[in-house]
C-alpha positions in Angstrom: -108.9 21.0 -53.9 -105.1 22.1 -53.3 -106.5 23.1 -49.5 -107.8 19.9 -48.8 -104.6 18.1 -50.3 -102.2 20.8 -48.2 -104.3 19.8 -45.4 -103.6 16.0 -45.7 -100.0 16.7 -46.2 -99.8 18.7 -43.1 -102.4 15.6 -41.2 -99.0 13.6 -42.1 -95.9 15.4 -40.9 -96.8 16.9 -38.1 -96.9 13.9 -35.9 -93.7 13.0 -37.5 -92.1 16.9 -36.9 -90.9 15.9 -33.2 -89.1 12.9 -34.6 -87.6 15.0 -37.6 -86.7 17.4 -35.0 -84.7 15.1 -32.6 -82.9 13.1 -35.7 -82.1 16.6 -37.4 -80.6 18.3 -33.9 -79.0 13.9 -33.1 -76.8 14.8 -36.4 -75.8 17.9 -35.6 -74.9 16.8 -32.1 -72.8 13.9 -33.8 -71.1 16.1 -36.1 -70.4 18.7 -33.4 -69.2 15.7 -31.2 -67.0 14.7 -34.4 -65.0 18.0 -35.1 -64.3 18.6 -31.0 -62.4 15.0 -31.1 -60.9 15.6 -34.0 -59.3 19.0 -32.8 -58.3 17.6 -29.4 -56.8 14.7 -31.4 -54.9 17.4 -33.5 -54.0 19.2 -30.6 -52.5 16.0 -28.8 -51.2 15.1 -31.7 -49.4 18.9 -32.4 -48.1 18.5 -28.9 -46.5 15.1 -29.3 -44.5 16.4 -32.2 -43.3 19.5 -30.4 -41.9 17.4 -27.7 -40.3 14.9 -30.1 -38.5 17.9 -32.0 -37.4 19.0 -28.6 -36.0 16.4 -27.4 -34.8 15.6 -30.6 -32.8 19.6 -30.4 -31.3 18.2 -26.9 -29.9 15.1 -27.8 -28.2 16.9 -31.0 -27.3 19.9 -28.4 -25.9 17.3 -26.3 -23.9 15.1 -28.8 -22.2 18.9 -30.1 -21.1 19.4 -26.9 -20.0 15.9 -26.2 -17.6 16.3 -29.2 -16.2 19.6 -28.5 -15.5 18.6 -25.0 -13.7 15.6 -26.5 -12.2 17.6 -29.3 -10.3 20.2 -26.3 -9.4 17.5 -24.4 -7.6 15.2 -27.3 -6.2 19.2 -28.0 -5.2 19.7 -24.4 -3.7 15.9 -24.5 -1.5 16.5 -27.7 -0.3 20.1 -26.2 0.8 18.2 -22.9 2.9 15.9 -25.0 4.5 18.2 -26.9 5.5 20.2 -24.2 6.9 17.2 -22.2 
């Protein structure tokens, strides 16, 4: 009796294996497509920051130097008068 049922139940799915099969190895594709986008995404994403901070560094780089070049020259100015 149980060969006879194991048989029926094997009748059944194995017509349906090859569709299992390609649904089964369709999800892991998906998934696999998933996580590459999402890593490249992170990766842009990583990169965009990086050049934000950098030019973030330069403008605050350039703004010191901006001041101190000020600063000498208001210095230099004041020296000039006294002297005069």
């Amino acid at each position: 009796m149980g060969s006879c049922s194991l048989s029926a139940v094997l009748d059944v799915l194995i017509p349906a294996l090859p569709s299992l099969l390609g649904t089964l190895i369709g999800g892991a594709v998906t998934l696999f497509a998933t996580y590459m986008t999402a890593r490249h995404q992170n990766k842009l994403e990583n990169k965009r920051l990086d050049a934000s901070r950098e030019d973030e560094w330069w403008r605050f780089e350039r703004d010191n130097l901006v001041g101190l070049q000020e600063a000498v020259q208001r210095g230099m100015r004041a020296t000039g008068k006294c002297c005069l």
